[in-house]
VMD Tcl script that builds the backbone (N, CA, C; Angstrom):
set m [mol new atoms 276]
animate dup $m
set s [atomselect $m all]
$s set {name element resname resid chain x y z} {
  {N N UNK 1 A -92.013 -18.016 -116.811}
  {CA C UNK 1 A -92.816 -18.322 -115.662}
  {C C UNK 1 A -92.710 -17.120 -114.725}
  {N N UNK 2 A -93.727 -16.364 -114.377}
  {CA C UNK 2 A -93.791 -15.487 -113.233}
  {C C UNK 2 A -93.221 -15.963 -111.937}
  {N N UNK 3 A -93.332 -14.880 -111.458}
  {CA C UNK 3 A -92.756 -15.165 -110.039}
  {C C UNK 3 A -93.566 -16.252 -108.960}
  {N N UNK 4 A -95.187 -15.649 -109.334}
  {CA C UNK 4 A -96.041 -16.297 -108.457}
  {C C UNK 4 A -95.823 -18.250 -108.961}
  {N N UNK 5 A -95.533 -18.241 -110.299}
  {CA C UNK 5 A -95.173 -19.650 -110.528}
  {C C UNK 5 A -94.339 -20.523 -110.225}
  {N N UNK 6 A -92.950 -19.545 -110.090}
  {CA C UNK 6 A -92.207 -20.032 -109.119}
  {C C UNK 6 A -92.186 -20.608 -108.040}
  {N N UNK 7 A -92.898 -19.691 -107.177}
  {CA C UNK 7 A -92.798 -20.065 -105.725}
  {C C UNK 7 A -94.007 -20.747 -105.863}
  {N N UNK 8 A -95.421 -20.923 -106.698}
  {CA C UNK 8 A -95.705 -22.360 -106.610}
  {C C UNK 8 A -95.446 -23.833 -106.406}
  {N N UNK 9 A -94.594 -23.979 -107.586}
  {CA C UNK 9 A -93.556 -24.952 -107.818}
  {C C UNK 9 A -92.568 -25.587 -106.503}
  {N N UNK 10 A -92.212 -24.270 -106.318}
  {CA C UNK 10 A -90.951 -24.589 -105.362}
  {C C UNK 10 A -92.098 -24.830 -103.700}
  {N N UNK 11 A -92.932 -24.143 -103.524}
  {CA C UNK 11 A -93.885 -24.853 -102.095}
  {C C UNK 11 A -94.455 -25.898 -102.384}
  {N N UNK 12 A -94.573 -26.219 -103.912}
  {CA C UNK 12 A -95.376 -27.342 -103.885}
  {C C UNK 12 A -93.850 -28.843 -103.854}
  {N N UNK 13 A -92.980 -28.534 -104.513}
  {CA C UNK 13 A -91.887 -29.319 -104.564}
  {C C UNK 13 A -91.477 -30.081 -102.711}
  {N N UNK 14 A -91.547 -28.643 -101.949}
  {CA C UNK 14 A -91.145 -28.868 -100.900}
  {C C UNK 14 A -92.434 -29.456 -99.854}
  {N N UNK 15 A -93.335 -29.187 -100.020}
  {CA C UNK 15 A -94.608 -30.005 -99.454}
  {C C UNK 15 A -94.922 -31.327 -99.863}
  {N N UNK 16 A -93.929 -31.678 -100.791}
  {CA C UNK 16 A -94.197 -33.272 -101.531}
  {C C UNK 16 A -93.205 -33.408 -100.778}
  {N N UNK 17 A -91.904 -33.194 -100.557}
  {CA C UNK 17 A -91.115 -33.912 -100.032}
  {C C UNK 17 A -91.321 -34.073 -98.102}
  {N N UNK 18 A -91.879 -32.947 -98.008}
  {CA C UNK 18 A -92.085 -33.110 -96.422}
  {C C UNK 18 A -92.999 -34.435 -96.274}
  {N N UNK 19 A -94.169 -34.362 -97.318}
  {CA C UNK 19 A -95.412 -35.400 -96.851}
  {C C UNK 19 A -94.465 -36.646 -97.298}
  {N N UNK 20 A -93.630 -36.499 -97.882}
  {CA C UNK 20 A -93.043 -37.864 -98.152}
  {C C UNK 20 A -92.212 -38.578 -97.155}
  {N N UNK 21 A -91.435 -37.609 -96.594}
  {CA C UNK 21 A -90.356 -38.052 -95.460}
  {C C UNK 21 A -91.185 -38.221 -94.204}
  {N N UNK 22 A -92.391 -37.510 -93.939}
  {CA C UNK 22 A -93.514 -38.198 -93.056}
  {C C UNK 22 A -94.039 -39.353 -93.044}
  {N N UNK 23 A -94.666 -39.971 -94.080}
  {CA C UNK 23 A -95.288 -41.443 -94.679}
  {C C UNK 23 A -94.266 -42.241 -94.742}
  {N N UNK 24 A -93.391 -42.242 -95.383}
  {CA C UNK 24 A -92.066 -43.066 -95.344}
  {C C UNK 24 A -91.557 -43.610 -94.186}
  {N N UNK 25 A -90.796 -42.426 -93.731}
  {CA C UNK 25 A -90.094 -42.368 -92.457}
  {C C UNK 25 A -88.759 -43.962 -92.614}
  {N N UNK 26 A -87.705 -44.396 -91.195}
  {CA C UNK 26 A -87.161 -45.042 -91.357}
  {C C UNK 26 A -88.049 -46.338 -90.778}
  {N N UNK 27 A -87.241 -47.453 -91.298}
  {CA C UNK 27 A -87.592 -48.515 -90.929}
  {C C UNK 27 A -87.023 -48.795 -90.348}
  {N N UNK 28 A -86.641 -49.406 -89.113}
  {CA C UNK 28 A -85.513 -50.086 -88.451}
  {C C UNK 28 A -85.619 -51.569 -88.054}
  {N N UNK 29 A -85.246 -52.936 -88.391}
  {CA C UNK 29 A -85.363 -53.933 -87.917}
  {C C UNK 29 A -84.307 -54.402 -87.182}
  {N N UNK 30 A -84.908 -55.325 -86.364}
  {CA C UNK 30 A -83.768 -55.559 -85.288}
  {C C UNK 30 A -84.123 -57.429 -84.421}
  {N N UNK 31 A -83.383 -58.474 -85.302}
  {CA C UNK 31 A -83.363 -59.774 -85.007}
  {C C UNK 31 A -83.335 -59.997 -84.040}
  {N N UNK 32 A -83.750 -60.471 -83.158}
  {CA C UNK 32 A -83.303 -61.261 -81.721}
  {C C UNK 32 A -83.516 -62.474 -82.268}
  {N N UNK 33 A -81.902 -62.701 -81.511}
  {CA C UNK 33 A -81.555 -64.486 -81.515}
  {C C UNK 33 A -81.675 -65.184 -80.624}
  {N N UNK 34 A -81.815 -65.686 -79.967}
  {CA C UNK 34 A -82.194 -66.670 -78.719}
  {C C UNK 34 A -80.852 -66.721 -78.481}
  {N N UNK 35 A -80.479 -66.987 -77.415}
  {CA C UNK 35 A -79.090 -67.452 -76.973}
  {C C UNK 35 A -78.747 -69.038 -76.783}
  {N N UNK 36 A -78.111 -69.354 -77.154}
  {CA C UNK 36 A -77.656 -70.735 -77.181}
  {C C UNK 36 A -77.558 -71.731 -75.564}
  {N N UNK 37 A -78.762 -72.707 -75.693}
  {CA C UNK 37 A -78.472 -72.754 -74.152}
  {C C UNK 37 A -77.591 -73.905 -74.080}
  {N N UNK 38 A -77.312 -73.792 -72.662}
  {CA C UNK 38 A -75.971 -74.666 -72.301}
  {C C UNK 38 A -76.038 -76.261 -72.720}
  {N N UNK 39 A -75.456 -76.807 -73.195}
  {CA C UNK 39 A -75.564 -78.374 -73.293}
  {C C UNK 39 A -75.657 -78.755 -71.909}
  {N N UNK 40 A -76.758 -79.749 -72.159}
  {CA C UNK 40 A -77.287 -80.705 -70.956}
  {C C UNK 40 A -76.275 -81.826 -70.368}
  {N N UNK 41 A -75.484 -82.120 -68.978}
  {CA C UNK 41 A -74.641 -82.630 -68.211}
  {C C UNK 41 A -75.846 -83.266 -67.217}
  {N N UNK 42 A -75.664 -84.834 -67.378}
  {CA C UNK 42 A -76.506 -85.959 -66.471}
  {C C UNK 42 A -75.356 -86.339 -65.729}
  {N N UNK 43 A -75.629 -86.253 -64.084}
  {CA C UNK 43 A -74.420 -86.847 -63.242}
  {C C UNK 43 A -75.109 -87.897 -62.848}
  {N N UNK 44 A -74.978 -88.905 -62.931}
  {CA C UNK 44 A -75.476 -90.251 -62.603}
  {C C UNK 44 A -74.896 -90.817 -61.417}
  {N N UNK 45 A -75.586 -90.485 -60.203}
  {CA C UNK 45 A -74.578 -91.130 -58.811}
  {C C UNK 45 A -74.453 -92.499 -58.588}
  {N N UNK 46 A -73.632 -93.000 -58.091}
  {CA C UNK 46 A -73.613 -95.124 -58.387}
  {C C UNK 46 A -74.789 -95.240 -58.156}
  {N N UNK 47 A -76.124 -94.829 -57.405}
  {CA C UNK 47 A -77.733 -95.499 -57.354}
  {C C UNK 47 A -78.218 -95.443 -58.197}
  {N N UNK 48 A -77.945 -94.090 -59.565}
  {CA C UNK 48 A -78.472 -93.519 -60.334}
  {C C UNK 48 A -78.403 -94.091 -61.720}
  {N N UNK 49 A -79.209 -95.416 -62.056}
  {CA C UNK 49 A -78.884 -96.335 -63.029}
  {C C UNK 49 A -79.947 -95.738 -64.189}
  {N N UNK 50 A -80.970 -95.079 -63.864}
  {CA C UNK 50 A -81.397 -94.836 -65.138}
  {C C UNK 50 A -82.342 -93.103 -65.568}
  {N N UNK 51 A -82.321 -92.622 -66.467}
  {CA C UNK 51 A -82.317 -91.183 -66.338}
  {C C UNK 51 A -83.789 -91.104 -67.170}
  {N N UNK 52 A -84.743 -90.878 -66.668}
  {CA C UNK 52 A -86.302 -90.826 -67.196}
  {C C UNK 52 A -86.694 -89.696 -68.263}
  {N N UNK 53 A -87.114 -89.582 -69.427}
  {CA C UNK 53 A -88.026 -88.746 -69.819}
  {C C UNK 53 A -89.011 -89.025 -70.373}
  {N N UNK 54 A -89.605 -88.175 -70.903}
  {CA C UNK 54 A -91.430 -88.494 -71.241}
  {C C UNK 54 A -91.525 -89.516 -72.353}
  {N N UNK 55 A -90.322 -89.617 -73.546}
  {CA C UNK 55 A -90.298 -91.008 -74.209}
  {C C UNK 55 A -89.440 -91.439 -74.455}
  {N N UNK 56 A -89.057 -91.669 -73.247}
  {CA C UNK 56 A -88.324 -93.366 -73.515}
  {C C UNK 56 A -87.564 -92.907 -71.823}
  {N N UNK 57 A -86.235 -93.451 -72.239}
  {CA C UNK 57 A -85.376 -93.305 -71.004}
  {C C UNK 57 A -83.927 -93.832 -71.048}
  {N N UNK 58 A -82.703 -93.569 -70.565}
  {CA C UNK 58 A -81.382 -94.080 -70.587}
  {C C UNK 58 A -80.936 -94.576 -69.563}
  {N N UNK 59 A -80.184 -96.217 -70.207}
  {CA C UNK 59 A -79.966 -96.985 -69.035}
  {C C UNK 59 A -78.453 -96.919 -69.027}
  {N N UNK 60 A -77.836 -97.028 -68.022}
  {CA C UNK 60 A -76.459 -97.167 -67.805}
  {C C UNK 60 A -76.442 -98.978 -67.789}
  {N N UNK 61 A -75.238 -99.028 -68.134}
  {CA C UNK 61 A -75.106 -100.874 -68.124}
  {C C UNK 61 A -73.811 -100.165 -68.203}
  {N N UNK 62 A -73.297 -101.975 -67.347}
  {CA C UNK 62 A -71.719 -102.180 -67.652}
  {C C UNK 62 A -71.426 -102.099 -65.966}
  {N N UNK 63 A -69.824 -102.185 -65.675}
  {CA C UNK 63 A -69.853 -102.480 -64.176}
  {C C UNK 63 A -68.648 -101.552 -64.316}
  {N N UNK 64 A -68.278 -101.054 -65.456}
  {CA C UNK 64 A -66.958 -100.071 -65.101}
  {C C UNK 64 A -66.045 -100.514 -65.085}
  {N N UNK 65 A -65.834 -101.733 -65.083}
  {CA C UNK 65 A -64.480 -102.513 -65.250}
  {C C UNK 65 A -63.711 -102.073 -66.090}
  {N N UNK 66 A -62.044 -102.551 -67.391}
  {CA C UNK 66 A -61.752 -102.419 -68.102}
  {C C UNK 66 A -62.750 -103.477 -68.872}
  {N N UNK 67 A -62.845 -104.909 -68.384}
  {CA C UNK 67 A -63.301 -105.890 -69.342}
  {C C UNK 67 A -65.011 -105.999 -69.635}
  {N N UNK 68 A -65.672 -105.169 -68.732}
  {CA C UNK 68 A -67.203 -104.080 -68.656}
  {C C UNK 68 A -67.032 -102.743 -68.370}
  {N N UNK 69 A -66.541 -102.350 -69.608}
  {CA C UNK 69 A -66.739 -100.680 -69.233}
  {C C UNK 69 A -68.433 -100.427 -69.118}
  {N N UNK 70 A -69.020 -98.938 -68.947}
  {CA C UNK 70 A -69.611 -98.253 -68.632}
  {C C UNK 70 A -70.649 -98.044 -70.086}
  {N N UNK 71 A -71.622 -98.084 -70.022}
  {CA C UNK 71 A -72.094 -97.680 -71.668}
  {C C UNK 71 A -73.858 -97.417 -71.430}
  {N N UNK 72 A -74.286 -96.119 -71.880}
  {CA C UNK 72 A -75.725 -95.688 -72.044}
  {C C UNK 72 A -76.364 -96.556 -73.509}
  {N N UNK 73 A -77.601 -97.339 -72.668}
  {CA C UNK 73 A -78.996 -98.040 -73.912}
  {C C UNK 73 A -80.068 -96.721 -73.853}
  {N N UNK 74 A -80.559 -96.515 -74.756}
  {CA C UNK 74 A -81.778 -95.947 -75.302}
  {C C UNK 74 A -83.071 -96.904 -75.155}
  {N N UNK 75 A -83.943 -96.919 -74.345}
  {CA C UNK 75 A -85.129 -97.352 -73.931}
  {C C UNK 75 A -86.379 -96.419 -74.596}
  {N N UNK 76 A -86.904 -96.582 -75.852}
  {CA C UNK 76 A -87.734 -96.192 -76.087}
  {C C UNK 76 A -89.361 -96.455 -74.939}
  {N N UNK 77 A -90.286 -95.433 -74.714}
  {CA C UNK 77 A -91.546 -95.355 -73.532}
  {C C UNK 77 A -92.264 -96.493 -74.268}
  {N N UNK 78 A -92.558 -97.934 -73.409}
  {CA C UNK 78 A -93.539 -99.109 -74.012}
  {C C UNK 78 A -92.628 -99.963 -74.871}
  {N N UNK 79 A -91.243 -99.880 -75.231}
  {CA C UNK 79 A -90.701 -101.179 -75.596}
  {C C UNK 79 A -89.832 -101.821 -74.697}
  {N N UNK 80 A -89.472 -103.025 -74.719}
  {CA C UNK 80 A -88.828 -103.726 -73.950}
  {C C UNK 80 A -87.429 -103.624 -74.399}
  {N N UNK 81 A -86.699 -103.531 -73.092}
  {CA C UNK 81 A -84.947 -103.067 -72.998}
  {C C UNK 81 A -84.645 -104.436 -73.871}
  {N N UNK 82 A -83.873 -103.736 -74.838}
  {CA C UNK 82 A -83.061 -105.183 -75.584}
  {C C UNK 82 A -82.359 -105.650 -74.854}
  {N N UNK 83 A -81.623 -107.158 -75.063}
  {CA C UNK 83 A -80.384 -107.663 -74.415}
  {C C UNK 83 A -79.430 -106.190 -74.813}
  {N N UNK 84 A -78.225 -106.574 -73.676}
  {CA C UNK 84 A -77.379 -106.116 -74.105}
  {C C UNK 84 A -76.342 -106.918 -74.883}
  {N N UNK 85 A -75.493 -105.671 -75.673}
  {CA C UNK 85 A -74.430 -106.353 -76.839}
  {C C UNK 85 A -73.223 -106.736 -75.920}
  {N N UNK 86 A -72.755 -107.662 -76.731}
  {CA C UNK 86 A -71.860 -108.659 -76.303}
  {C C UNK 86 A -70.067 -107.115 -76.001}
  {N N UNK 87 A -69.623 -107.107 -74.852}
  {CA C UNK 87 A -69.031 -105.830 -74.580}
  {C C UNK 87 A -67.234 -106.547 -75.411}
  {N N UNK 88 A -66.682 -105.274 -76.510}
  {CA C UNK 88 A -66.104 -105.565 -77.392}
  {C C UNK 88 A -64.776 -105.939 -76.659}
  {N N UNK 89 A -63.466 -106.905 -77.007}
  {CA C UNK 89 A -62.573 -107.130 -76.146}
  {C C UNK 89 A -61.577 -106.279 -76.594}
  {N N UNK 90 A -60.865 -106.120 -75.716}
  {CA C UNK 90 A -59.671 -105.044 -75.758}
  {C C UNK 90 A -58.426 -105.486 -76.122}
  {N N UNK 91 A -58.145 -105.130 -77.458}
  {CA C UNK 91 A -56.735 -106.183 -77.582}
  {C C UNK 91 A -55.637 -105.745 -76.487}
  {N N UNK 92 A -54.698 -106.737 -76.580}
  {CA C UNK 92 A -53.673 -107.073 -75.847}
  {C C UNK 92 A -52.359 -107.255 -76.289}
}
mol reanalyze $m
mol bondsrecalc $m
mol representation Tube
mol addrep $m
């Protein structure tokens, strides 16, 4: 191979690799995660018997006693509050 073939080769070798590392190039990906938001805390003040959302709602029952403790019902939006359950006794 002549000389002039050489340095064909070798500009053409190196012009493939330039157009290549151009088109290519890096990729970089990069996840964003949402951050974890804080768990939700309901302070219910003694007026504050029941806590509203768009379906349904939570009722506090019970009087706080030992022999009526304190206990949240689930009120589904449009059904009627069940009785409440009979409150379990505390052995002795």
């Amino acid at each position: 191979m002549s000389h002039t073939g050489v340095l064909r080769v070798a500009t053409l070798g190196i012009t493939s690799a330039i157009v290549a590392t151009l088109f290519t190039g890096c990729v970089y990906r990069r996840e964003v995660v949402p951050a974890a938001s804080p768990p939700t805390t309901v302070i219910v003040t003694p007026g504050e018997r029941v806590v509203n959302y768009p379906d349904g709602r939570w009722e506090l029952r019970g009087t706080g006693a030992t022999t009526d403790p304190y206990y949240w019902v689930w009120v589904p939006t449009g059904a009627m509050p069940p009785n409440p359950p009979p409150v379990p006794r505390l052995p002795r």
